[in-house]
FIMARNU-864876 format. One record per residue: residue number from 1; y, z, x of N, C-alpha, C in turn; residue in three letters; chain. Coordinates in steps of 0.05 Angstrom, whole numbers. Layout:
<rs>
+-----+--------+--------+--------+--------+--------+--------+--------+--------+--------+------+-------+
:  nr :    npy :    npz :    npx :   capy :   capz :   capx :    cpy :    cpz :    cpx : rest : kette :
+-----+--------+--------+--------+--------+--------+--------+--------+--------+--------+------+-------+
: NUM :      Y :      Z :      X :      Y :      Z :      X :      Y :      Z :      X :  ALA :     A :
...
+-----+--------+--------+--------+--------+--------+--------+--------+--------+--------+------+-------+
</rs>
This chain:
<rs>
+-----+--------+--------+--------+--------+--------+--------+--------+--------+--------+------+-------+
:  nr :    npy :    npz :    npx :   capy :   capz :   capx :    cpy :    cpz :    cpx : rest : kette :
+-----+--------+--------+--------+--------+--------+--------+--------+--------+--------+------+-------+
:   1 :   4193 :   1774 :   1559 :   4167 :   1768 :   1570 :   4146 :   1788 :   1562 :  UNK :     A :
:   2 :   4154 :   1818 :   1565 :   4128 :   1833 :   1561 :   4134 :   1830 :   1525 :  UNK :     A :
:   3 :   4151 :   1828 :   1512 :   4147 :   1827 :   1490 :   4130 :   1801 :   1470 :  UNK :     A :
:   4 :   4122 :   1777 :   1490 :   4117 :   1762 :   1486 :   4082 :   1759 :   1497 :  UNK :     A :
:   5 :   4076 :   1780 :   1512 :   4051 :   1787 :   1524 :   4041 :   1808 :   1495 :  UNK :     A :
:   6 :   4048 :   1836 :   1496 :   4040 :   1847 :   1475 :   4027 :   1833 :   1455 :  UNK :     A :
:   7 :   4055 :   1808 :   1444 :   4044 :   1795 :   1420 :   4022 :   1782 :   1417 :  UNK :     A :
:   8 :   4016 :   1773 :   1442 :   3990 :   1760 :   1442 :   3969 :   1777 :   1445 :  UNK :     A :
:   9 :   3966 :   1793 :   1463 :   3947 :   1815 :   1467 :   3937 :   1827 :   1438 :  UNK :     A :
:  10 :   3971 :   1829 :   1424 :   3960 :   1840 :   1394 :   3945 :   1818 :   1376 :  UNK :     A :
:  11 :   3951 :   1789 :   1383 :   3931 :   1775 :   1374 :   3901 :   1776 :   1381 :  UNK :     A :
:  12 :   3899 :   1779 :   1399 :   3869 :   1771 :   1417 :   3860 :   1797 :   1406 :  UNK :     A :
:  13 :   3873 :   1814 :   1409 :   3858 :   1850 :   1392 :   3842 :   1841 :   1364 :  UNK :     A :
:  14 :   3874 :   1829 :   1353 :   3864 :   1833 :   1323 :   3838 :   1809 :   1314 :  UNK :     A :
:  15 :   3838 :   1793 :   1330 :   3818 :   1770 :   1329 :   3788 :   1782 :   1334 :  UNK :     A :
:  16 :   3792 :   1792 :   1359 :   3767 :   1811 :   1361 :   3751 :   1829 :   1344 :  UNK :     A :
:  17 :   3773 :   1857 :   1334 :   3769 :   1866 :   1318 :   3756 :   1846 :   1289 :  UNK :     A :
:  18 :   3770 :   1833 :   1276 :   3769 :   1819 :   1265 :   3734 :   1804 :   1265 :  UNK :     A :
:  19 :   3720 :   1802 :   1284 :   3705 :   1783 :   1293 :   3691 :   1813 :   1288 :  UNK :     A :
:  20 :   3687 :   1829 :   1296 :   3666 :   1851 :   1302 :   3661 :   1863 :   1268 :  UNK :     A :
:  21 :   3689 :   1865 :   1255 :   3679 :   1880 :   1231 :   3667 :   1843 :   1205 :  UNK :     A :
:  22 :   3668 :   1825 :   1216 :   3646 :   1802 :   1207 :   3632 :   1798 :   1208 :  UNK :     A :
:  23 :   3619 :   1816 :   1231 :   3588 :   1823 :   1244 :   3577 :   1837 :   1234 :  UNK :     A :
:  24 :   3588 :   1865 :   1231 :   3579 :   1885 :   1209 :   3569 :   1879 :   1190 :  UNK :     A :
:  25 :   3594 :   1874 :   1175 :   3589 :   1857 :   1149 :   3559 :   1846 :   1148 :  UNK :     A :
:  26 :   3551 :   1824 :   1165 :   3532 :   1811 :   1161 :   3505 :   1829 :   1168 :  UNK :     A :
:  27 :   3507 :   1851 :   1186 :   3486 :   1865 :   1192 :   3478 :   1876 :   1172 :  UNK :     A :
:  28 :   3499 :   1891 :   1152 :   3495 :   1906 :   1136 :   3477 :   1892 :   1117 :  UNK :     A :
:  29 :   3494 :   1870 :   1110 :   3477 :   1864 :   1083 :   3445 :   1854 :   1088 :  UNK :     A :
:  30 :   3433 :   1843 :   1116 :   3421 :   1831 :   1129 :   3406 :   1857 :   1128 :  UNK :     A :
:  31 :   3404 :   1887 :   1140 :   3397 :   1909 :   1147 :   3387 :   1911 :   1110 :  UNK :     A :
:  32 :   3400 :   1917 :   1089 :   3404 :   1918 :   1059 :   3365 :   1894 :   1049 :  UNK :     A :
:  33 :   3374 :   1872 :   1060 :   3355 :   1858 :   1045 :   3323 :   1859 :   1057 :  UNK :     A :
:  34 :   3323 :   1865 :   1084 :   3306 :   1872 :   1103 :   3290 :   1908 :   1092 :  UNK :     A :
:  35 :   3303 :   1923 :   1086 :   3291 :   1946 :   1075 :   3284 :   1942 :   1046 :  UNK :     A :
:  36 :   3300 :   1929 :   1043 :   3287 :   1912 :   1003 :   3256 :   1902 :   1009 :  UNK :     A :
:  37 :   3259 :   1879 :   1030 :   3232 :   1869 :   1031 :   3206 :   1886 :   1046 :  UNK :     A :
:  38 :   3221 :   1904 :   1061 :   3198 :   1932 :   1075 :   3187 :   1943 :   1054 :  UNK :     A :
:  39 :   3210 :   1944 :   1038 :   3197 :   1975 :   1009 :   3171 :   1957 :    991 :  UNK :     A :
:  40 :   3187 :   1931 :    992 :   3164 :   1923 :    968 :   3141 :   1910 :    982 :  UNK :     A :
:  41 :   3137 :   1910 :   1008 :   3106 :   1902 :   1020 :   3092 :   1926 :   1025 :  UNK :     A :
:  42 :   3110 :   1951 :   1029 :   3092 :   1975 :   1032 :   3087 :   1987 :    998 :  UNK :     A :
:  43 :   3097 :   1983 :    981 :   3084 :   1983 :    950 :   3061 :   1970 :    948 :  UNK :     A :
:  44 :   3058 :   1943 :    961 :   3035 :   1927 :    956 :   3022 :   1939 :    975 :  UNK :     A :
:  45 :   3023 :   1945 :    988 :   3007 :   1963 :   1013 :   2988 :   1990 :   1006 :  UNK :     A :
:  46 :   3008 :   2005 :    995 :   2996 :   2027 :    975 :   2982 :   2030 :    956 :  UNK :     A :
:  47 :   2984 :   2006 :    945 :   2966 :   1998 :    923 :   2943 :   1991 :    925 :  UNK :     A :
:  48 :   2945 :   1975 :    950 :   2916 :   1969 :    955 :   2904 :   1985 :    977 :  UNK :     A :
:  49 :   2919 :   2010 :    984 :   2900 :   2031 :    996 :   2895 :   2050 :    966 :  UNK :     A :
:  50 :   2902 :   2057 :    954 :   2893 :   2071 :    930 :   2864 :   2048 :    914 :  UNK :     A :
:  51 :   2864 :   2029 :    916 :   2848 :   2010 :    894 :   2812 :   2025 :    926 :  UNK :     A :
:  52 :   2824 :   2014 :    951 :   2797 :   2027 :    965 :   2799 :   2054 :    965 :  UNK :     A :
:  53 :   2808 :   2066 :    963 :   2800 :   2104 :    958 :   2789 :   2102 :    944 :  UNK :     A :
:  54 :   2791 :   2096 :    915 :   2776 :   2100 :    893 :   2750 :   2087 :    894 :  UNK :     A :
:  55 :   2738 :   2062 :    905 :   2720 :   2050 :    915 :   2705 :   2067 :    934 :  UNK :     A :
:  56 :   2722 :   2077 :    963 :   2710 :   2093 :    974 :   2700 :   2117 :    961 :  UNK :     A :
:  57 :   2712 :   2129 :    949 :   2709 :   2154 :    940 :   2678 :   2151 :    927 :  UNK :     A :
:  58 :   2680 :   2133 :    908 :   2655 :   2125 :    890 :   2640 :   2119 :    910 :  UNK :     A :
:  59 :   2627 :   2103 :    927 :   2614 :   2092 :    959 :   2604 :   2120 :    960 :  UNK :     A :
:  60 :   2621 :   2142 :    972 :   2610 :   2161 :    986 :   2596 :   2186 :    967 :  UNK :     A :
:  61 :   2598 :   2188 :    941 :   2582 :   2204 :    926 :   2571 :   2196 :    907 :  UNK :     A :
:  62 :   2557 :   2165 :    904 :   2543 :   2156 :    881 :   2523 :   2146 :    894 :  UNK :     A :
:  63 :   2501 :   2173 :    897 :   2473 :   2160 :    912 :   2457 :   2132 :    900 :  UNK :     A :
:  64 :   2463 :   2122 :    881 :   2453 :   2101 :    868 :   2450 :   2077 :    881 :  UNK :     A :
:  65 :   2479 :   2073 :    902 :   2476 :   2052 :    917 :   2452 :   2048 :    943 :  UNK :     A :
:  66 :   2444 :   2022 :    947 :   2427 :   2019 :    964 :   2446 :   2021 :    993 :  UNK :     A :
:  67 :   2440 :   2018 :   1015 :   2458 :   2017 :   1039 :   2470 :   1995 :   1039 :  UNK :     A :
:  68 :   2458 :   1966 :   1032 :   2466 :   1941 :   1030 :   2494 :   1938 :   1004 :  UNK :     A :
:  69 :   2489 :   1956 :    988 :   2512 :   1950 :    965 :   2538 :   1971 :    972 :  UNK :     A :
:  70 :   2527 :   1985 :    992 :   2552 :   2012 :   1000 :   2567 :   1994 :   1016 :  UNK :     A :
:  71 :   2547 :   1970 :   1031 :   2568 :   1959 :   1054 :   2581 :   1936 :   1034 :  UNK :     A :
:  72 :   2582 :   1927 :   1024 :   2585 :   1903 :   1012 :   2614 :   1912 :    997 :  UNK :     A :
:  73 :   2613 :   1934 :    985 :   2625 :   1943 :    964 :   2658 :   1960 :    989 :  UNK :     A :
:  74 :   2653 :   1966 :   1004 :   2669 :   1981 :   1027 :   2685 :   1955 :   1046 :  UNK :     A :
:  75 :   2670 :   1925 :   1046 :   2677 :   1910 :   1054 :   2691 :   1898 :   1038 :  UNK :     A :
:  76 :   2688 :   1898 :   1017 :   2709 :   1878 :    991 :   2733 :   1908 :    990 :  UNK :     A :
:  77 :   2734 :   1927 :    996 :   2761 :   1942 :    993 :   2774 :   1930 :   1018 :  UNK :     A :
:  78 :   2763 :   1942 :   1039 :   2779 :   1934 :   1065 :   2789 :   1914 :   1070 :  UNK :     A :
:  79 :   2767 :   1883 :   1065 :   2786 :   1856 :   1075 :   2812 :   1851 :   1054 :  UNK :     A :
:  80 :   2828 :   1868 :   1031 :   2853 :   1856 :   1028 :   2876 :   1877 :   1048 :  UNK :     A :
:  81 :   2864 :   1888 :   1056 :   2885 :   1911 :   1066 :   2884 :   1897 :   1087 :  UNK :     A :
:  82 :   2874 :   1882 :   1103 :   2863 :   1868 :   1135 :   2880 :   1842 :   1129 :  UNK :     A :
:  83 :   2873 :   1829 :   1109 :   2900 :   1806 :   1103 :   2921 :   1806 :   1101 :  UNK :     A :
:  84 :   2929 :   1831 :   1085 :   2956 :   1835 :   1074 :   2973 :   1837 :   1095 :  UNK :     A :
:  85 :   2956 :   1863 :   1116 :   2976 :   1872 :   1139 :   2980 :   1848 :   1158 :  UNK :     A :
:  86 :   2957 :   1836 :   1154 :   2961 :   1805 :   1177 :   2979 :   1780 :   1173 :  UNK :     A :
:  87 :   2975 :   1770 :   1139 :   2996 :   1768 :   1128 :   3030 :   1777 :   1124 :  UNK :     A :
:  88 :   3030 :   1802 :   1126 :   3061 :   1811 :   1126 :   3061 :   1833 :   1155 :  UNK :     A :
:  89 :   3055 :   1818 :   1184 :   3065 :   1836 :   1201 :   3084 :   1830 :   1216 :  UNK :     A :
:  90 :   3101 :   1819 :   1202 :   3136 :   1815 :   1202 :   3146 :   1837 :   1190 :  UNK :     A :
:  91 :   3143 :   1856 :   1172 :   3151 :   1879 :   1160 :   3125 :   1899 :   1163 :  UNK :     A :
:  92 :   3111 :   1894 :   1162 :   3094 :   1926 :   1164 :   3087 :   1934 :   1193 :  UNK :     A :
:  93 :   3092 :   1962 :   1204 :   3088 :   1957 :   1231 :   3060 :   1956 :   1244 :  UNK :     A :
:  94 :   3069 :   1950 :   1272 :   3040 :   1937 :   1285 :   3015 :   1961 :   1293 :  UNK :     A :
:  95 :   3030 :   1981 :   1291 :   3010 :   2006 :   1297 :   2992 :   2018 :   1264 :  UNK :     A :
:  96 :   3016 :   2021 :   1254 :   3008 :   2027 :   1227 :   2979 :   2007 :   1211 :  UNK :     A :
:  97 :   2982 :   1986 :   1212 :   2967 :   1966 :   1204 :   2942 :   1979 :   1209 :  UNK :     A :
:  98 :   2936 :   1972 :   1232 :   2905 :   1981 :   1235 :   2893 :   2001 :   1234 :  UNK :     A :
:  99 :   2914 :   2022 :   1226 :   2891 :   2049 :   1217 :   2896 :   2053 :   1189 :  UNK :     A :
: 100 :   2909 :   2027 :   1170 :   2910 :   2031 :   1148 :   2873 :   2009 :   1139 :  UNK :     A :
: 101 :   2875 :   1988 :   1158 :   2845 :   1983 :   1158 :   2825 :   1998 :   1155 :  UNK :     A :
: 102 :   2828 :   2018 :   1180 :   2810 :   2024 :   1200 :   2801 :   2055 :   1173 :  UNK :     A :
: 103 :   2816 :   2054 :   1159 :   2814 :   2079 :   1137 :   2795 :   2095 :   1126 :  UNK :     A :
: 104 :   2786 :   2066 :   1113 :   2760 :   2069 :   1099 :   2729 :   2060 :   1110 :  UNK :     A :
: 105 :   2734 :   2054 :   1136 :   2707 :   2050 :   1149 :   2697 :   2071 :   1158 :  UNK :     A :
: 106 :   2660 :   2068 :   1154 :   2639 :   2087 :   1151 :   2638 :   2102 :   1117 :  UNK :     A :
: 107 :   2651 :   2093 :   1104 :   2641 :   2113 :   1080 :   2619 :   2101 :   1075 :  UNK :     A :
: 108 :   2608 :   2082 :   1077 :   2584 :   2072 :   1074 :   2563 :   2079 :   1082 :  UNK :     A :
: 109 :   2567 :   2102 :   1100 :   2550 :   2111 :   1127 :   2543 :   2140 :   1104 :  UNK :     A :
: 110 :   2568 :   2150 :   1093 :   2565 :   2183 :   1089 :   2533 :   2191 :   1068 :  UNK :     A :
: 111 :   2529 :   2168 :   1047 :   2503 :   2181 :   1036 :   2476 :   2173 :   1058 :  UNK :     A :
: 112 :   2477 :   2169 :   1075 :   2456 :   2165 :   1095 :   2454 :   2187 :   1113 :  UNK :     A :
: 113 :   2484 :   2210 :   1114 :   2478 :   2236 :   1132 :   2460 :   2257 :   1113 :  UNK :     A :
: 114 :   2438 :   2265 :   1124 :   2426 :   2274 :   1112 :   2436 :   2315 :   1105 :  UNK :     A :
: 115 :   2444 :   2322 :   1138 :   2462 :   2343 :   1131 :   2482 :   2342 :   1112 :  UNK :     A :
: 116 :   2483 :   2367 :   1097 :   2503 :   2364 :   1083 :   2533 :   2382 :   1082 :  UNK :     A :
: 117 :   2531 :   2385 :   1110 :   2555 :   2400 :   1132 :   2567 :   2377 :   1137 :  UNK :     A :
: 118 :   2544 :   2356 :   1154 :   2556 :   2339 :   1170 :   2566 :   2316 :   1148 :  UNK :     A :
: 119 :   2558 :   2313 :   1121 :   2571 :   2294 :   1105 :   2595 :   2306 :   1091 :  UNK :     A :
: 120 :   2598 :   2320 :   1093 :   2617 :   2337 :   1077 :   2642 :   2330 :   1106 :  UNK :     A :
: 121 :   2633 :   2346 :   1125 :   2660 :   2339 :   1150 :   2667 :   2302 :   1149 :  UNK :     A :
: 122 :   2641 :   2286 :   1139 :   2651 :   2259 :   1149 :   2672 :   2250 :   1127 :  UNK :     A :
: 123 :   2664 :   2256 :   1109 :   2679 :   2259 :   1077 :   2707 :   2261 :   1079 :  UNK :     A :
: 124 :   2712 :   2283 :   1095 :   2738 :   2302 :   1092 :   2758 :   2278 :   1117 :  UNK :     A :
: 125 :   2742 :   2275 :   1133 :   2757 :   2253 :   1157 :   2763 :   2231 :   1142 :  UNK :     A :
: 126 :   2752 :   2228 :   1130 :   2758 :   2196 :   1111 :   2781 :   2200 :   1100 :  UNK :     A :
: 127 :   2785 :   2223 :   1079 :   2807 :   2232 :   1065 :   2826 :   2235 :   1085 :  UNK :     A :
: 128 :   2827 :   2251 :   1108 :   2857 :   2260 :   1120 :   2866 :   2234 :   1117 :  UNK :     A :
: 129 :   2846 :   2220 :   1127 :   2851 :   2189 :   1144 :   2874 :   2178 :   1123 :  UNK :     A :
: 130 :   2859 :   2181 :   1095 :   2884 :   2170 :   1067 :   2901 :   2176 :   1074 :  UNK :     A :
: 131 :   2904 :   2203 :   1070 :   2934 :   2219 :   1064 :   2947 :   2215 :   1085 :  UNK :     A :
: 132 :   2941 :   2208 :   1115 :   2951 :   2214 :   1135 :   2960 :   2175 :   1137 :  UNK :     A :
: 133 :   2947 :   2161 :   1122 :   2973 :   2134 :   1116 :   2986 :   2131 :   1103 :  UNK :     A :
: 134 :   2982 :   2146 :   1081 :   3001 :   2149 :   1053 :   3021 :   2163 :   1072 :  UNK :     A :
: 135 :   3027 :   2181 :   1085 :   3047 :   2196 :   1093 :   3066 :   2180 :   1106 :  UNK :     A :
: 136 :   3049 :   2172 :   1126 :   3063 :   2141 :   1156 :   3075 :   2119 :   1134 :  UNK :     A :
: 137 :   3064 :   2112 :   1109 :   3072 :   2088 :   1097 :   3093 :   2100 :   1082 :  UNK :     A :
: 138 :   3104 :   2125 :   1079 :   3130 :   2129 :   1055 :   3140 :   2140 :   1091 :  UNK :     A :
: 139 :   3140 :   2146 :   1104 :   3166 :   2155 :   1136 :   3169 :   2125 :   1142 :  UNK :     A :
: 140 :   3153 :   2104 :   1142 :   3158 :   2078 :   1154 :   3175 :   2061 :   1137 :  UNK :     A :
: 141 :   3170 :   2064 :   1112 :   3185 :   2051 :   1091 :   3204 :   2059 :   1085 :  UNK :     A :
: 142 :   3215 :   2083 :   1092 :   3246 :   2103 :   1095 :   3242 :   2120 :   1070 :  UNK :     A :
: 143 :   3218 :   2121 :   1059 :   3223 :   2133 :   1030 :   3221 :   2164 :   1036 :  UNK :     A :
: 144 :   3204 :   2167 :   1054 :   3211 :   2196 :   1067 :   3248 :   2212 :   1066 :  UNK :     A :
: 145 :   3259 :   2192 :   1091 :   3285 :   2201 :   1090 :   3299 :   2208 :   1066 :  UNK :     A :
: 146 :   3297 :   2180 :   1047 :   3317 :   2174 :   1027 :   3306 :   2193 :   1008 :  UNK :     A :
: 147 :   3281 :   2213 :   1000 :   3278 :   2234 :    982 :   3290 :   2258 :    997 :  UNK :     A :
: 148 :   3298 :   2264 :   1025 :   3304 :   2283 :   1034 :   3339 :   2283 :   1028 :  UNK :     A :
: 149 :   3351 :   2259 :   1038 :   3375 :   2257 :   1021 :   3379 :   2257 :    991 :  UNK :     A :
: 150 :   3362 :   2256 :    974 :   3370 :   2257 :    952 :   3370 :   2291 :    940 :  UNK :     A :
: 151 :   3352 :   2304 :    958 :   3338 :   2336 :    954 :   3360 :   2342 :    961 :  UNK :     A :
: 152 :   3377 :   2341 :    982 :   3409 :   2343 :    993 :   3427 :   2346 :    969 :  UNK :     A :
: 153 :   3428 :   2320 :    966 :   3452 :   2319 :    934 :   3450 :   2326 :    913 :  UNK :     A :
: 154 :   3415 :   2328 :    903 :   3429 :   2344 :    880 :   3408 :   2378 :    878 :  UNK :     A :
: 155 :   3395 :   2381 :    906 :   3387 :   2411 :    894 :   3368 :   2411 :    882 :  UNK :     A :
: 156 :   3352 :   2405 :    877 :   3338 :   2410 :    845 :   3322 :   2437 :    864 :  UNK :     A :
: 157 :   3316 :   2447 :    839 :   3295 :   2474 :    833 :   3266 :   2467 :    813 :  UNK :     A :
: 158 :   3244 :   2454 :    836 :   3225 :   2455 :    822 :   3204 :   2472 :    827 :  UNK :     A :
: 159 :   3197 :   2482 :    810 :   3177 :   2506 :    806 :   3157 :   2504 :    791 :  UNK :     A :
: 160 :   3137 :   2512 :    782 :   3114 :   2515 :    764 :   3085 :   2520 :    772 :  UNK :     A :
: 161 :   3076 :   2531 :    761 :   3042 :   2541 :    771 :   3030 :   2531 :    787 :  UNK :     A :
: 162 :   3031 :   2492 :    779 :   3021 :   2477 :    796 :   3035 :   2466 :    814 :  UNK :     A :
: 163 :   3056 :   2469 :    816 :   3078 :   2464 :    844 :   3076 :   2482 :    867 :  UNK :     A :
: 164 :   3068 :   2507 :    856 :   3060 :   2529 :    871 :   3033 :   2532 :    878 :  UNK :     A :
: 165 :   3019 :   2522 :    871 :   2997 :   2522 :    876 :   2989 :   2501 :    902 :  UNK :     A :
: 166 :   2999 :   2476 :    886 :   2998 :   2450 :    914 :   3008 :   2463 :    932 :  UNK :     A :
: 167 :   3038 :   2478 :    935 :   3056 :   2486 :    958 :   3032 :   2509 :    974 :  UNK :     A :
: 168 :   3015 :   2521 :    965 :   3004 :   2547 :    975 :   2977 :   2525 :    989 :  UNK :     A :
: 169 :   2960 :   2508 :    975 :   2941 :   2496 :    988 :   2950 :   2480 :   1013 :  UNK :     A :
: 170 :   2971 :   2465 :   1008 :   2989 :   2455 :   1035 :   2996 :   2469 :   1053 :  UNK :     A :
: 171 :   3000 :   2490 :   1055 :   3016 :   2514 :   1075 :   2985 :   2520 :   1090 :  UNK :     A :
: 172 :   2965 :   2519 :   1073 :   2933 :   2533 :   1078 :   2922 :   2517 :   1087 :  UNK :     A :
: 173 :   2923 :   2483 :   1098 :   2900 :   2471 :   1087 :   2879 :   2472 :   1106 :  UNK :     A :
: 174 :   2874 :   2491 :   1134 :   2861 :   2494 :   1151 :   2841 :   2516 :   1135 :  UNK :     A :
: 175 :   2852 :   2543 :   1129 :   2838 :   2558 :   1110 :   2826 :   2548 :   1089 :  UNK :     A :
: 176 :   2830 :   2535 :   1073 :   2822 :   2510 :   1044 :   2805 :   2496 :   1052 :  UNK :     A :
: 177 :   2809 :   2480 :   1074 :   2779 :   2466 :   1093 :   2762 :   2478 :   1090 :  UNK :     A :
: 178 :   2762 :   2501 :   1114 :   2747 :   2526 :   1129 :   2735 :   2528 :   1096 :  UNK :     A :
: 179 :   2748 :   2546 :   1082 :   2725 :   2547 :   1058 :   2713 :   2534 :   1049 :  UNK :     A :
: 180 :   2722 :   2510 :   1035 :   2715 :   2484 :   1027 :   2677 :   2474 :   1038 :  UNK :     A :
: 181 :   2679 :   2472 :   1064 :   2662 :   2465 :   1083 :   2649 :   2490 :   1079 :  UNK :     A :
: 182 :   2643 :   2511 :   1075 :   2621 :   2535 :   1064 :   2621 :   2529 :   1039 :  UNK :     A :
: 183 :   2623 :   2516 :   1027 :   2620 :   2514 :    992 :   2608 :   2480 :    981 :  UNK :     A :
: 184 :   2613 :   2474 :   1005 :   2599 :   2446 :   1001 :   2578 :   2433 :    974 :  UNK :     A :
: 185 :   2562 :   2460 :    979 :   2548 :   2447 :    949 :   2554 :   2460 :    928 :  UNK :     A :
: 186 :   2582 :   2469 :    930 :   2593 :   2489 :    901 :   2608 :   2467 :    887 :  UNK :     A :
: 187 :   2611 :   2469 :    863 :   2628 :   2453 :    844 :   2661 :   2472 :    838 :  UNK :     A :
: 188 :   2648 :   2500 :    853 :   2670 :   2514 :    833 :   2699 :   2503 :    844 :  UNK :     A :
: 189 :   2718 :   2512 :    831 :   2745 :   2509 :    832 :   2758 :   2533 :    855 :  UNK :     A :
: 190 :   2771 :   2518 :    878 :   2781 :   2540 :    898 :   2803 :   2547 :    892 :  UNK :     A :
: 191 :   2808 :   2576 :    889 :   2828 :   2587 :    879 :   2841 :   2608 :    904 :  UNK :     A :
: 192 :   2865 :   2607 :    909 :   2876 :   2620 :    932 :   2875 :   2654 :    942 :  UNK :     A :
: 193 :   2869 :   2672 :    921 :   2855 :   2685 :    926 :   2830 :   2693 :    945 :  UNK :     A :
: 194 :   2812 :   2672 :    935 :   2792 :   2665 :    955 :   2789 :   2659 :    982 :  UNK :     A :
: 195 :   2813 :   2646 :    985 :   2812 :   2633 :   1020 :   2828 :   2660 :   1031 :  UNK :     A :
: 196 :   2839 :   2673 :   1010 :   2843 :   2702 :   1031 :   2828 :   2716 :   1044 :  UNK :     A :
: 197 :   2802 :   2720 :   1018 :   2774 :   2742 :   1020 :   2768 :   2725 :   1042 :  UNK :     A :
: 198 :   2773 :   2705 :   1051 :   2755 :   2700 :   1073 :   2767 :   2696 :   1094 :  UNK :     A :
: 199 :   2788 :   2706 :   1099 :   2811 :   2718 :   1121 :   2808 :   2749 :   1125 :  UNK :     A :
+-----+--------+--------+--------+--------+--------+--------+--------+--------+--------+------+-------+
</rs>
């Protein structure tokens, strides 16, 4: 009798088992095609925040435009980034979205500050604003992680003037501001030296 219980028990186990690693299975590959389709809507995502930077960018230091062509021109960047995310907010997330919109609004505003403290600070908000979705769009897309695992496996040693240089402005970029914003109407080139003298 108990040997005839076991046997079954060892059926109903192995069935189970059986049942749970078919689940897997299906998560996995399901989990697999789902980050396939994340990566490649936040490519198209990226792309079309880089196509308005460069629009913005131009917007906010080419006095040539009238106010009417700054808006016009800031509105044709923004509404594909406003579709796209509305279009694909099955994969891009719901927070993220709207301050990938919300990015590039007012550069239209910046040649109308007549200070040039206060256009310079509005300037620089615009930019974090970039970088600070570029950053959210490679941690959201996992590309963050998956370069930290790869820095894992194989080590690399990268070095060079300008690797060191980026690494030293990044470590600074409150001091690099701070200067930046006293140099406003300088063209020169900030060199790290500099943001010491002024420490």
């Amino acid at each position: 009798m108990w040997t005839a219980l076991i046997g079954i028990l060892g059926v109903l186990l192995g069935a189970s088992l059986n049942e749970l690693l078919r689940r897997k299975s299906r998560i996995e590959v399901y989990t697999v095609r789902v980050f396939d389709k994340r990566l490649e809507k936040y490519e198209e995502l990226i792309a079309l925040m880089k196509d308005a930077s460069e629009v913005a960018t131009d917007v906010m230091e080419n006095p040539e435009y009238t106010p009417e062509q700054r808006h016009e021109l800031i509105l044709a960047a923004i509404w594909p980034i406003a579709q796209f995310t509305e279009d694909n907010e099955l994969y891009i997330d719901p927070e993220l979205a709207p301050h990938c919109v919300a990015t590039f609004m007012g550069a239209e505003d910046i040649q109308s500050i007549k200070d040039p403290q206060e256009r310079e600070e509005r300037s620089q908000e615009i930019r974090d604003m970039y970088v600070n979705a570029k950053r959210m769009i490679r941690e959201d897309s996992g590309i963050t992680e998956i370069d930290k695992l790869f820095k894992k496996m194989t080590k690399p040693r990268l070095s060079s003037p300008i690797i060191e240089r980026i690494r030293y402005l990044k470590a600074h970029q409150e001091e690099v501001r701070k200067f930046h914003k006293e140099e406003t109407t300088s063209t020169r080139e900030i060199r790290p030296e500099e943001v010491n003298e002024q420490n």
